[in-house]
N, C-alpha and C positions, 0 to 999 in steps of 0.2 A: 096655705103653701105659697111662697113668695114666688112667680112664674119670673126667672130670668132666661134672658136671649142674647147670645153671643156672637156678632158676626164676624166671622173673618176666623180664619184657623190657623195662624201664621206662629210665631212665634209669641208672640202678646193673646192673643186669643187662646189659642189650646190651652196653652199653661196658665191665663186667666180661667179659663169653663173648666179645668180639672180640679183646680186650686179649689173654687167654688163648690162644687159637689164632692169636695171633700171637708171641708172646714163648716158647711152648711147643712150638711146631710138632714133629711129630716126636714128642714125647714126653707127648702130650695128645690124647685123643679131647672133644671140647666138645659135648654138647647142648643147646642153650638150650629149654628149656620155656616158653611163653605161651598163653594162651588165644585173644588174639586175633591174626588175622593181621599186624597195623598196629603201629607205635610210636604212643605217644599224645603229645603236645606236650604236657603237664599244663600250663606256665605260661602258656598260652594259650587254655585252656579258656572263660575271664569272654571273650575277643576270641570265642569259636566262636558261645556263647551271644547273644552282640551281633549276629549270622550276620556274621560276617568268615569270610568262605572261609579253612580252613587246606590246605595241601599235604598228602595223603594218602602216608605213607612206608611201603612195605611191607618184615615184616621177612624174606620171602624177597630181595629185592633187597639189603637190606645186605648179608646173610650170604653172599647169593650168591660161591662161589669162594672163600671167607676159611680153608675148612675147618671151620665151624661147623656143627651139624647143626640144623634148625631142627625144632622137635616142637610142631606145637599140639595142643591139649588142657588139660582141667585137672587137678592134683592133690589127688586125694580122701586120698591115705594115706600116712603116709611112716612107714616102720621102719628106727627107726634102728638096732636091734638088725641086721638083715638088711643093711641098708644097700641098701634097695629103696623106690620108691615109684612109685606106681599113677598113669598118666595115661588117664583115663577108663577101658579097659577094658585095659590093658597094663601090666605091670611094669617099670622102669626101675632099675637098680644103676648104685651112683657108689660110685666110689676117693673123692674128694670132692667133697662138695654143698655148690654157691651159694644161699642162700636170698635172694632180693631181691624181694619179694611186694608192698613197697611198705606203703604207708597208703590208709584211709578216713575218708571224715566220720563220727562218730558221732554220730546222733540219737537211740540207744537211753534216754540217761539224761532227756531231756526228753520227756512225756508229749504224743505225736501226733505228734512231730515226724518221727516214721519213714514215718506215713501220709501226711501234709501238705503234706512239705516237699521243694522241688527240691534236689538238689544237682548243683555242680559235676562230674558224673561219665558215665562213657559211657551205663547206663542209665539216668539221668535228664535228661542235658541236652539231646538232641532234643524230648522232650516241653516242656523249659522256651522253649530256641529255639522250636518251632512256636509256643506259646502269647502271646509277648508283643507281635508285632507288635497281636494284636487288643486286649488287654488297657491298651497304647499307645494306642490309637486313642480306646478310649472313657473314657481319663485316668484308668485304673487305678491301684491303687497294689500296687506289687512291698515288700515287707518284706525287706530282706535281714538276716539274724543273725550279729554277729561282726565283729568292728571293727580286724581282725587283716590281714595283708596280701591276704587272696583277697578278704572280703568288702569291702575297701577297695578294689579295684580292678575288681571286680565291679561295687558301685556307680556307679563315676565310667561304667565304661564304657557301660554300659546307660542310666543320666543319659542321657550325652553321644547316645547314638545313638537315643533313643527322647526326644526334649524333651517328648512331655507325658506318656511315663509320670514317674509320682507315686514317687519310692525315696524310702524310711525305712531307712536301716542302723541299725542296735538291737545295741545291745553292752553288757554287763552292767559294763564296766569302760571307760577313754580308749579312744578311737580313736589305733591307729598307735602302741601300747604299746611297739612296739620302738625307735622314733624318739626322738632328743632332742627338747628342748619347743618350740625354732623349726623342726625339720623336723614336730613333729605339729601346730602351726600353720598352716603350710603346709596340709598336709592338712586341716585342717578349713574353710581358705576357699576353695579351690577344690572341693572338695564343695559347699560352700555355693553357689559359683557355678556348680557345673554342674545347683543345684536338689535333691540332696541334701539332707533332715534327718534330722537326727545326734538322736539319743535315746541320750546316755549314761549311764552307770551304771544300768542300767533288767535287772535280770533275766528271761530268758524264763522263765517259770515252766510253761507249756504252751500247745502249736500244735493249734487249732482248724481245722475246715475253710475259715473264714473267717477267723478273726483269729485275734492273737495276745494271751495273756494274760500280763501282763508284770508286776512290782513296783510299775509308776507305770499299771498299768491296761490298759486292752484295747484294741487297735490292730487297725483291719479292715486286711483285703489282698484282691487278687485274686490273688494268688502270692506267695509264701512259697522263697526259696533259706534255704537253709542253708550258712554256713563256718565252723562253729567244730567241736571236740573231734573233732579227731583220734585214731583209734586205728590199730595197726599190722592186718596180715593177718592171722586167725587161725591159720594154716597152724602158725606154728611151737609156738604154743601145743597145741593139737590134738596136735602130733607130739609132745611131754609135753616142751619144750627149758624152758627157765627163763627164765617174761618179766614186765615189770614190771606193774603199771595198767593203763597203755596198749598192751599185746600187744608191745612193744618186748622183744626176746632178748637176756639179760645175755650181754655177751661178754666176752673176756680184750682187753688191751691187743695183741691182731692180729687182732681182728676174729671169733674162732672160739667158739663154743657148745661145741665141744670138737674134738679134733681133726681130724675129715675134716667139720664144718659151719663153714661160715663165712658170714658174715650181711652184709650191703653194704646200704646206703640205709636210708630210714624203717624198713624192720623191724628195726634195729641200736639198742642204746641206749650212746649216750657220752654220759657229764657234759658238758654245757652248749652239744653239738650239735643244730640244730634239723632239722625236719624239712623237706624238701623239697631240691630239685637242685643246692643248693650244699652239702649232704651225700654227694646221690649218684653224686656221680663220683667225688670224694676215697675214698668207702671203697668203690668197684666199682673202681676203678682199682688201692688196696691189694692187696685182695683177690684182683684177677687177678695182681700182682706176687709175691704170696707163694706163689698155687698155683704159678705158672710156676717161681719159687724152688723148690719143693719137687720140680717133676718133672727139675728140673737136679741135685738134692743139694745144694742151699745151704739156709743159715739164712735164715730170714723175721724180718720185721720190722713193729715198732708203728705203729701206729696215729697221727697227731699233727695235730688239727681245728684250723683256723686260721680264726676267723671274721671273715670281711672289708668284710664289710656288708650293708644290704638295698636292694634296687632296687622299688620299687614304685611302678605304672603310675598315672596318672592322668588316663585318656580317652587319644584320641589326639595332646593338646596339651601336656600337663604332665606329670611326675614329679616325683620323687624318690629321688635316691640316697643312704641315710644313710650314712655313711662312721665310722669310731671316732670323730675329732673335728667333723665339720662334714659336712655336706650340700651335692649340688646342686640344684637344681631346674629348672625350665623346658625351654625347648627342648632345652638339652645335658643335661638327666637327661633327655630323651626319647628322643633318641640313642644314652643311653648304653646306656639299658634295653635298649632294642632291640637293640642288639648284644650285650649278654648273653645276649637269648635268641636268639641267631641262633647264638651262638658254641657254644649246648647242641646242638645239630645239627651244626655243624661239626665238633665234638669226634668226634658216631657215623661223619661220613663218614669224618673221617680217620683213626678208629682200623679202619675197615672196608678204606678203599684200603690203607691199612698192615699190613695181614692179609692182603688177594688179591696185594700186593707180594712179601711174604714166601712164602706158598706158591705163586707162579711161581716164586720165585729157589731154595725147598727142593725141591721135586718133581723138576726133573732131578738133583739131587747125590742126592739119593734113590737114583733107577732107575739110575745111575751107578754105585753103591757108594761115593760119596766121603763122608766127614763133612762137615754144612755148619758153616763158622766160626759 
């Protein structure tokens, strides 16, 4: 029985450790490792901070029956020599390890901005939720950093649900860099209109406890989020694997650091794949394909990113969906978003139903002695 270990439970990981324990069954032990009990909705974090109630998804319930073994904890240690790693005070071996650790904001390289500043993330976003309603009230001003699709959506929403807090998004470069010029037009007048001021081309140079000190001068806040500079988890650096800048792990055209590590989502680096969920399921989904391949005796297969556009939210009235040649906007990019992010959770249910399908229909040909097809 081929012992595989999955870390990280995010988008790339669950739906890699279910995919697996279903297409494997039989010839696969699956542990998923996470720290926290929960899946986290990451593309709905800017709506949590807004306090939009999200549905709390626990990940014993998905895994439940799938044949997945669920392990919380974190990992301090991974040897790759042994082919062991430590979650909190116990040792763990793997035939082969999923690494899917994910990303973070990094504020390291801007001076304060690690003390100062909120970000979009499970330890920092209760504190920024509890903090705005009041901050709102007496027509604060919120600075958000980064003009890229979080901090752009971020802003509209927090605009739209707090009319007289005061947002500054501050981006060293265009807002909606990823957009052609009529879809980051768009963006910038409905910003406009929801009371957003855009300060572009403006570098953060260093975040104060009050303000920020910027290329065009110094801008007060009474909160400070942060969205830019992305780095990967450090985990795999740490374990001595080979990662670029960004902690992103050079892998081969199948996804693998070397033979029994294989890497899925943000902590993966492919030419000209971006970070976030419309990477991580393409390569958690590879990824469970090729281990399940391998505990069958087949050949695996490459890796091939197909970028298909960007959705991004703008309050709960507008979007934007940039498409290769042309965009939508208004109600039906509001629509449409929505069901993109509704269809990232539909993907974990039905990789999960399609797991506890398959190990009712294996378990009696099991105890039976028959082969199952």
């Amino acid at each position: 029985m081929m012992r595989v270990v999955v870390v990280g439970a995010g988008y790339a990981g669950l739906s890699c450790a279910l995919r697996i324990a279903r297409k494997a069954r039989g010839r696969a032990q699956v542990t998923l490792i996470n720290g926290s009990a929960h899946f986290v909705e990451r593309i709905r974090l800017h709506e949590q901070a807004a306090g939009i109630a999200q549905p709390v998804l626990a990940l014993d319930e998905l895994v439940r029956g799938t044949g997945v073994q669920l392990q919380l904890g974190w990992v301090h240690d991974v040897d790759l020599e042994q082919r062991t790693l430590r979650v909190d005070d116990q040792a763990v071996s793997w035939d082969q390890l999923v690494l899917a650790t994910g990303s973070e904001f990094s504020k390291g390289q801007v001076e304060g901005a690690r003390e100062h500043a909120f970000t979009l993330e499970a330890r920092s976003l209760p504190w920024l939720e509890g903090a705005l309603p009041a901050i709102a009230q007496r027509k604060g001003q919120l600075a958000v950093v980064g003009g890229g699709l979080t901090g752009i959506e971020a802003a509209a929403e927090l605009a739209e649900t707090y009319p007289s807090l005061r947002v500054v998004l501050v981006t060293r470069g265009e807002v909606a860099p990823e957009c052609s010029p009529a879809a980051r037009e768009h963006v910038r007048n409905t910003l406009h209109k929801l009371g957003v001021e855009l300060r572009e081309r403006n570098q953060v140079i260093a975040v104060h406890a009050d303000r920020l000190h910027t290329s065009q001068g110094d801008l007060a806040f009474a909160a400070c989020l942060w969205t830019v500079g992305f780095r990967a988890s450090p985990l795999a650096r740490e374990a001595g694997l080979p990662v670029n800048a960004s902690g992103q792990v050079m892998v081969d055209a199948e996804l693998r650091a070397r033979a029994d590590v294989h890497v899925a989502g943000d902590l993966a680096f492919v030419p000209g794949m971006p970070m976030g969920c419309k990477s991580a399921f393409p390569t958690g989904m590879l990824v469970a394909d090729n281990i399940a391949r391998l505990a069958h005796g087949a050949a695996t297969r490459p890796f091939r990113y197909r970028h298909l556009g960007y959705c991004i939210s703008l309050g709960r009235r507008d979007a934007v969906i940039q498409l290769r040649g042309s965009y939508l906007r208004g109600r039906l990019a509001v629509r449409a978003k929505e069901l993109v992010c509704k269809s990232t959770v539909w993907v974990m249910l039905a990789e999960s139903k399609l797991a506890r399908f398959t190990n009712v229909r294996f378990t009696p040909a099991l105890t039976s002695g028959r082969a199952h097809p």
